[in-house]
C-alpha positions in Angstrom: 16.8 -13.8 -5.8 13.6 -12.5 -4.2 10.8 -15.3 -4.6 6.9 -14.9 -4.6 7.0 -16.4 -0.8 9.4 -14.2 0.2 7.7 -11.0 -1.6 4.5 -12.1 0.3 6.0 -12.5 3.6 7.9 -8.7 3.3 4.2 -7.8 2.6 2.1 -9.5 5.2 4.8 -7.9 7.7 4.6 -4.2 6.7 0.7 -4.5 7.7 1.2 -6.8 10.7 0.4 -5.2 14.1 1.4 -8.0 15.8 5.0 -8.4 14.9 6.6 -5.2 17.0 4.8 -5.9 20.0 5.9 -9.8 19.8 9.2 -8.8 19.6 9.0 -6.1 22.5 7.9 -9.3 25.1 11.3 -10.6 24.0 13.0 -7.5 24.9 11.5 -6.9 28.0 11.5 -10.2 29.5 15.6 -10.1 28.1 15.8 -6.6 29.5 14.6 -7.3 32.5 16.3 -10.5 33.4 19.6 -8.8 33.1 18.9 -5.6 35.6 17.3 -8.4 38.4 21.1 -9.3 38.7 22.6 -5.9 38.5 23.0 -4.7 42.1 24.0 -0.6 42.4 26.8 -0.3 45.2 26.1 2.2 47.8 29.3 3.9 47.1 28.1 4.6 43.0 27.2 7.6 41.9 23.8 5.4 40.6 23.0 4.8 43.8 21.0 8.2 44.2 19.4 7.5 40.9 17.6 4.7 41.5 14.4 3.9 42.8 14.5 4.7 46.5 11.9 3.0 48.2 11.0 -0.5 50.1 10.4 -3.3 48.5 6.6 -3.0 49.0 6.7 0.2 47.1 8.3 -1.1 44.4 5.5 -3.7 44.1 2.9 -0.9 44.4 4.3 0.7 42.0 4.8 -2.1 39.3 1.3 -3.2 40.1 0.3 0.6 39.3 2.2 0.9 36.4 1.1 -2.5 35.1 -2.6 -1.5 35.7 -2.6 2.2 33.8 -0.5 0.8 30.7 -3.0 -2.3 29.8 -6.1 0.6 30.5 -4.0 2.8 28.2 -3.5 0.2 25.7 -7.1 -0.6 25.5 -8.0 3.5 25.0 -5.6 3.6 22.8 -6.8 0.6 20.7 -10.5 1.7 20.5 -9.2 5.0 18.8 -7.1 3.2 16.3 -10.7 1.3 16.1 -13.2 4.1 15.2 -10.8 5.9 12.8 -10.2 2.7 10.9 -13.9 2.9 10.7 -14.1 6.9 9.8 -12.0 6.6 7.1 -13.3 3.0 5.2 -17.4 5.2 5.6 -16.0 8.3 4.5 -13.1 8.2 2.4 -12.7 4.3 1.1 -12.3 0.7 2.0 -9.1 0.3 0.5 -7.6 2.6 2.1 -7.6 0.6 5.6 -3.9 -1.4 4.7 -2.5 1.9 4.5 -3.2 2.6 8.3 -2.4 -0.6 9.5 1.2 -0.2 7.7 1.3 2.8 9.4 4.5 2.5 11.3 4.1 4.5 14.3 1.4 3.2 15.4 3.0 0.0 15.4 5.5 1.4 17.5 3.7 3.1 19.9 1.7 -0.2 20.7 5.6 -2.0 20.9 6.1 0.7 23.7 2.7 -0.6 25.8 3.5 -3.4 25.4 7.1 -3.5 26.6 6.3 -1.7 29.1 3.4 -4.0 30.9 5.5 -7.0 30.2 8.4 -5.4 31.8 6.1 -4.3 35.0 4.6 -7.4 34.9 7.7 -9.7 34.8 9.1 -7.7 37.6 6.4 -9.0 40.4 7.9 -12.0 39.9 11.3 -11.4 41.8 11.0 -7.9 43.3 10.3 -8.3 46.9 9.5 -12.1 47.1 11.9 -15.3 46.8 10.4 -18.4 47.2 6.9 -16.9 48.2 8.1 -14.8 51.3 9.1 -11.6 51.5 12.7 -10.1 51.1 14.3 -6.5 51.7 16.9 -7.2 48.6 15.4 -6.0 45.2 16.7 -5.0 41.7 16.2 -1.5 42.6 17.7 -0.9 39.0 15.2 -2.8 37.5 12.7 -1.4 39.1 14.1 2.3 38.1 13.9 0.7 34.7 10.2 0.3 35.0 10.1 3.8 35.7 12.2 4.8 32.8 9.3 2.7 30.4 6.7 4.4 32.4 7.5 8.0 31.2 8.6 6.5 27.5 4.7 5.5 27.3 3.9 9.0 28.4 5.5 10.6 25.9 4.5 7.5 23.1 0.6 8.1 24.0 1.2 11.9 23.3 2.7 11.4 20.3 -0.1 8.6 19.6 -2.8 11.2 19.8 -1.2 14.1 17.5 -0.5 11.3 15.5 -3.8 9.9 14.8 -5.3 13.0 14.4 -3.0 14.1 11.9 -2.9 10.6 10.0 -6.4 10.6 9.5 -7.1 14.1 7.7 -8.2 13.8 4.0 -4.6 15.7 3.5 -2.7 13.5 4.9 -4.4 10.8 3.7 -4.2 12.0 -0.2 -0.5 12.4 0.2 0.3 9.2 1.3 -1.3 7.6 -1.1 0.1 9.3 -4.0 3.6 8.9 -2.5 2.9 5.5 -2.0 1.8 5.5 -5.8 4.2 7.1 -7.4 6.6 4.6 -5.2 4.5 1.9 -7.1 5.1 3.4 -10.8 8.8 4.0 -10.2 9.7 0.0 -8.4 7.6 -1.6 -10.7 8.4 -3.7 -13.6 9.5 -1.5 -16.4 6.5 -1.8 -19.1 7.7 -1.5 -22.6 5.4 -1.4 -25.9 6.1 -3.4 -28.5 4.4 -3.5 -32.1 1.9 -5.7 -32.1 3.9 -7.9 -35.1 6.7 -8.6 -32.4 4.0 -9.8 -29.3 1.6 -11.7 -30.9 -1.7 -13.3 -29.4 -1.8 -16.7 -28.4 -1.8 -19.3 -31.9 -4.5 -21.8 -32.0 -2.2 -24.8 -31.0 -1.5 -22.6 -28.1 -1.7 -25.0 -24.7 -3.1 -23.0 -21.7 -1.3 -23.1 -18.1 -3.5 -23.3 -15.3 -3.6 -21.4 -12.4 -2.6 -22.7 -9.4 -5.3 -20.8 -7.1 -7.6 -18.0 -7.2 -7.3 -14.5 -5.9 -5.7 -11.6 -7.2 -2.3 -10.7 -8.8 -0.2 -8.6 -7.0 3.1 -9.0 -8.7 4.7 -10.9 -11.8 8.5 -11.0 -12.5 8.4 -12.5 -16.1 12.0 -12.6 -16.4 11.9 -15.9 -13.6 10.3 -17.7 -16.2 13.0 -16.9 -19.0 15.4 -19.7 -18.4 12.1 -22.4 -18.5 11.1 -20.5 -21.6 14.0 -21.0 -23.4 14.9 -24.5 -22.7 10.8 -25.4 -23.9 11.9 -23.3 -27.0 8.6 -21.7 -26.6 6.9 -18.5 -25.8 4.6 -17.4 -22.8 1.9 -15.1 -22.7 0.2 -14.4 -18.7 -3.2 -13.6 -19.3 -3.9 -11.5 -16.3 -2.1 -8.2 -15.4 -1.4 -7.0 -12.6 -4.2 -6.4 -10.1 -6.8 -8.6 -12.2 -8.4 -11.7 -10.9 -7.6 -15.2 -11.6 -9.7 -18.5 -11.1 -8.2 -21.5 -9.9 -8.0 -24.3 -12.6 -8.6 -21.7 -15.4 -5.7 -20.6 -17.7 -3.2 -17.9 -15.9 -1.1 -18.1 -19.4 -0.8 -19.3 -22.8 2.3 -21.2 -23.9 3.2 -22.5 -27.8 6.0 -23.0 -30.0 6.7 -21.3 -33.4 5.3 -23.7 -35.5 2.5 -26.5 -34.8 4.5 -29.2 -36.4 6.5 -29.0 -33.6 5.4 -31.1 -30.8 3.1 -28.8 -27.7 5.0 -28.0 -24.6 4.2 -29.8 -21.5 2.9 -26.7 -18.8 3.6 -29.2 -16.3 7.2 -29.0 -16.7 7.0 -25.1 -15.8 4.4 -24.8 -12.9 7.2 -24.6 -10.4 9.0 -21.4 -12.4 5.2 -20.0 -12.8 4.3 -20.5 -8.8 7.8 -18.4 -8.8 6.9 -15.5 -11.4 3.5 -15.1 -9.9 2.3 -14.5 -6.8 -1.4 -14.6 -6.2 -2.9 -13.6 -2.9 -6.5 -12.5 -0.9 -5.7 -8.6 -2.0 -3.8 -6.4 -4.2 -0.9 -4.5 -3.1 0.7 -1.7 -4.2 3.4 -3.1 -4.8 3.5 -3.2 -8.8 -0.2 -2.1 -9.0 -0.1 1.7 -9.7 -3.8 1.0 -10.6 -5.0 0.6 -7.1 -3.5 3.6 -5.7 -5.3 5.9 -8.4 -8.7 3.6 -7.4 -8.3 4.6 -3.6 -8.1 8.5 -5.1 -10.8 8.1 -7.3 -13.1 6.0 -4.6 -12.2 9.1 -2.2 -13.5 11.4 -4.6 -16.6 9.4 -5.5 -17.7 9.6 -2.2 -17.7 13.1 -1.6 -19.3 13.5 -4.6 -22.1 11.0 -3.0 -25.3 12.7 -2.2 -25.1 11.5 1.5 -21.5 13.4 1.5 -21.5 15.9 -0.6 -18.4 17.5 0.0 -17.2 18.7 -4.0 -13.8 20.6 -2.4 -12.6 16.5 -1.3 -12.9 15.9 -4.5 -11.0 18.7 -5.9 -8.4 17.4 -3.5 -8.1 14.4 -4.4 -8.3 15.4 -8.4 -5.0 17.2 -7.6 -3.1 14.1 -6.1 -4.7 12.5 -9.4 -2.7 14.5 -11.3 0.4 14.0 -9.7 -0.4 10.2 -10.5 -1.2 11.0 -14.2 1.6 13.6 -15.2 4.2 10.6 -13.5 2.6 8.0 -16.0 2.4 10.5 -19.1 5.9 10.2 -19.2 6.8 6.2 -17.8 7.3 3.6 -20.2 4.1 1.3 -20.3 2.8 -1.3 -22.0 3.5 -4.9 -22.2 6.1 -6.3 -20.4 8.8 -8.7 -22.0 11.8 -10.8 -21.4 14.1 -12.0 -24.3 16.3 -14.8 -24.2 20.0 -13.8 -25.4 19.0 -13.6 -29.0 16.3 -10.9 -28.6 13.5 -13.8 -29.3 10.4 -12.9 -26.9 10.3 -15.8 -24.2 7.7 -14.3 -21.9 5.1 -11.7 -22.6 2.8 -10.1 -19.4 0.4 -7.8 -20.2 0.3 -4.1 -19.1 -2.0 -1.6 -18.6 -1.9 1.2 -21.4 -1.6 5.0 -21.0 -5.6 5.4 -22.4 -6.7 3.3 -19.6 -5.0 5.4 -17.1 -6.3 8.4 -17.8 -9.8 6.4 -18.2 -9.5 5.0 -14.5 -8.8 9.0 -12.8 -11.4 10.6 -15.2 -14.2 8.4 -16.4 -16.0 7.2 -12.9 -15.1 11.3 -11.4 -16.9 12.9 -14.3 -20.0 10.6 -14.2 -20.6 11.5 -10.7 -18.9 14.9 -10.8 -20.1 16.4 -14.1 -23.0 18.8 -12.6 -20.2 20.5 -10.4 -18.4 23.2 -12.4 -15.6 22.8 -9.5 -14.6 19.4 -10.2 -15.2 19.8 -13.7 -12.6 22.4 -13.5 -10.1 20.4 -12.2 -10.2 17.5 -14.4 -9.8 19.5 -17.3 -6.5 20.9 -15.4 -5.7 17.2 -14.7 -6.0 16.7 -18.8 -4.4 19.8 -19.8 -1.5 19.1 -17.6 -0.9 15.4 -18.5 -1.1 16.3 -22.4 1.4 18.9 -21.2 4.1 16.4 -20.1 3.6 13.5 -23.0 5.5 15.6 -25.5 5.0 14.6 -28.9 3.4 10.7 -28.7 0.3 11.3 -30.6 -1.7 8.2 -29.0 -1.6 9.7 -25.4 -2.0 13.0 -26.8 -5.0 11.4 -28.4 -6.4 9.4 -25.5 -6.3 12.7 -23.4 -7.9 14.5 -26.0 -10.8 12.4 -26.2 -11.5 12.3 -22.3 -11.6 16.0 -22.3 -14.4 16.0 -25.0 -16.2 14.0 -22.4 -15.8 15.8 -20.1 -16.9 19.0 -21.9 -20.1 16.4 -22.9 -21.0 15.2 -20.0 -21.4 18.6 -18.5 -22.8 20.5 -21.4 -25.6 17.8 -20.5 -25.5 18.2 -16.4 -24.4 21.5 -15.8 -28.0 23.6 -16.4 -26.5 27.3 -15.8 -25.1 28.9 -19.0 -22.7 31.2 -17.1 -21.6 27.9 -15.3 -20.4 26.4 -18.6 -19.6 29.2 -20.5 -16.2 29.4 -18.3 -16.0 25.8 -18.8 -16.2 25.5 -22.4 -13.8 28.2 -23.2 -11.5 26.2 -20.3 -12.2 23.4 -22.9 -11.6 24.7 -26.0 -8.5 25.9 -25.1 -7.3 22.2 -23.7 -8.0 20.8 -26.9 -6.3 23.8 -28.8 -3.0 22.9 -26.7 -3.3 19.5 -27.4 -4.1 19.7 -31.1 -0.8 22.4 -31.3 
């Protein structure tokens, strides 16, 4: 079974630049250890093949080739540099995990790096033994050297077209709404109950602490089911999933049915809670479908920023938005719950409701969007389109319904052209008329 360490770990990983270039030292230094004790025969067909020169030249050229790759590798680090920093000034802070779990780029650094460790390791033995000079040398090595040499070539070429395609507001907006949807479909599976079946916390209710602070960026509530059950009590986490916890303050609310019954003891369950939770520095995406729509909506808010003012990003990333919204319209959400074998409720974890979606991609877009008919435009299609999808449930019908009334409010108030409007009131009309039908 997966654990909170081990879910932490996995994570840490994806983003870690450190961990394929670590393991390409190994591989050179293994690599090239092997070919110093392969000697070609002059009668093989690999004996026109490999490198053909003295063993000075093959020094020259490891030096050189040791020499251009670190000067590469630097180049090649101060461009990763400045468009980390493009994108966190123009598009949005929390977008800067997503580039560093880019995976080619990890790569391409590997490639550097095996490469200058591989050149590097090879001036130990090729041409000197015992600090004099020798006219023996792994001349398949050093063809190996070679080999790396155009492999970086071709990796800083593909580096380039790389970077400059990673970092356009396209290719940004796509990957994170892939890696969003990814978020809504792996996460726990929210279910609503009525509010007679999850009830709030009971007075005699005794709180369980929190064992740090920082944010939560996944919960498995059936880990605490077993503990659950053998206390004979029920569990409600306080926090959902992205939210904030305070060390020492409560993290979840446990009780039995009746208070005649004596409390349960919360320290008999913080193991099986440090296992359901994790808390860490950041959020993640990895059950949070919140913080990819908050990288969308940060990306539009800043081109809607005076100092940007760039309404068409917006619209752009309005459109992924709705991707996002039309995926939740129609996923189960709510509070999530596991029941012991005779359906009781053992552990309750809040979730974040359908309204509140539609709330996080509309309400901060249309404060800062509203005077732009545009934008305006496009989050009614955002609306209409969600409604579209949630078939007959009246409460997300509903919810939708009253954000496009605020958006027609809002820029009734903003927008001070009447022919402006007039196309976006009759836009409006005709949202609600679909919605009401």
């Amino acid at each position: 079974m997966t654990t909170t360490r081990t879910e932490a770990i996995r994570e840490y990983v994806k983003g870690a630049l450190w961990l394929l270039p670590l393991l390409a030292v190994g591989v050179a230094i293994a690599a090239g250890t092997v070919l110093t004790f392969v000697q070609v025969p002059e009668d093989s067909f690999l004996d026109v093949l490999v490198f053909q020169g003295t063993p000075d030249d093959a020094r020259t050229l490891l030096f050189g080739i040791a020499g251009s790759v670190i000067t590469v590798m630097a180049v090649m680090l101060g461009l990763t540099v400045v468009a980390l920093q493009l994108s966190s000034t123009q598009l949005s802070p929390r977008i800067l995990r997503n580039f560093l779990q880019d995976r080619p780029n990890q790569v391409v650094l590997a490639v550097f790096v095996l490469t200058f460790t591989y050149a590097t390791g090879g001036l130990f033995t090729v041409g000197i033994a015992q600090g004099e000079r020798i006219e023996d040398y792994p001349r398949l090595a050093v063809t190996g050297a070679l080999l790396l040499l155009f492999a970086s070539l071709f990796a800083l070429v593909y580096f380039v077209h790389h970077l400059a395609h990673s970092i356009q507001i396209d290719a940004v907006l796509k990957r994170i709404e892939a890696t969003t949807l990814k978020s809504i479909d792996a996460g726990f599976p929210g279910r609503s109950h009525p509010p007679a079946e999850i009830a709030e916390p009971p007075v005699w209710a005794v709180p369980i602490p929190a064992p740090s602070s920082g944010y939560v960026p996944t919960v498995h509530p059936e880990k605490m089911l077993d503990v659950a059950s053998a206390e004979d009590a029920v569990i409600r986490y306080i926090p959902r999933v992205g939210d904030h916890v305070v060390v020492g303050l409560p993290l979840a609310w446990m009780w039995r049915a009746s208070p005649e019954q004596p409390p349960p003891d919360p320290t008999r369950v913080r193991a099986s809670v440090d296992q359901a939770v994790r808390i860490g520095f950041e959020r993640t995406h990895e059950q949070d479908a919140s913080l990819g729509i908050r990288q969308l909506v940060d990306v539009a808010s800043k081109a809607l920023s005076p100092a940007i003012n760039d309404p068409y990003t917006a619209v752009q990333a309005i459109d992924r938005l709705t991707v996002v919204l039309t995926r939740l319209a129609v996923h189960p959400l709510g509070d999530a719950v596991a029941a012991d074998s005779t359906g009781a409720v053992r552990v309750i974890v809040p979730g974040v409701s359908f309204d509140e979606y539609v709330k996080l991609c509309c309400a901060q877009i249309r404060r800062f969007g509203c005077r732009e008919p545009a934008v305006v435009r496009r989050l009614l299609r955002m609306l209409d389109l969600a409604a579209a999808v949630c078939g007959a449930d009246p409460d997300r019908r509903a919810a939708v319904a009253f954000h496009v009334r605020l958006v027609l409010e809002d820029a009734e108030q903003a927008i001070v052209q009447p022919a402006d409007y007039d196309l976006i009131r009759s836009e409006g009309k005709a949202v609600l008329g679909r919605i009401a039908a």
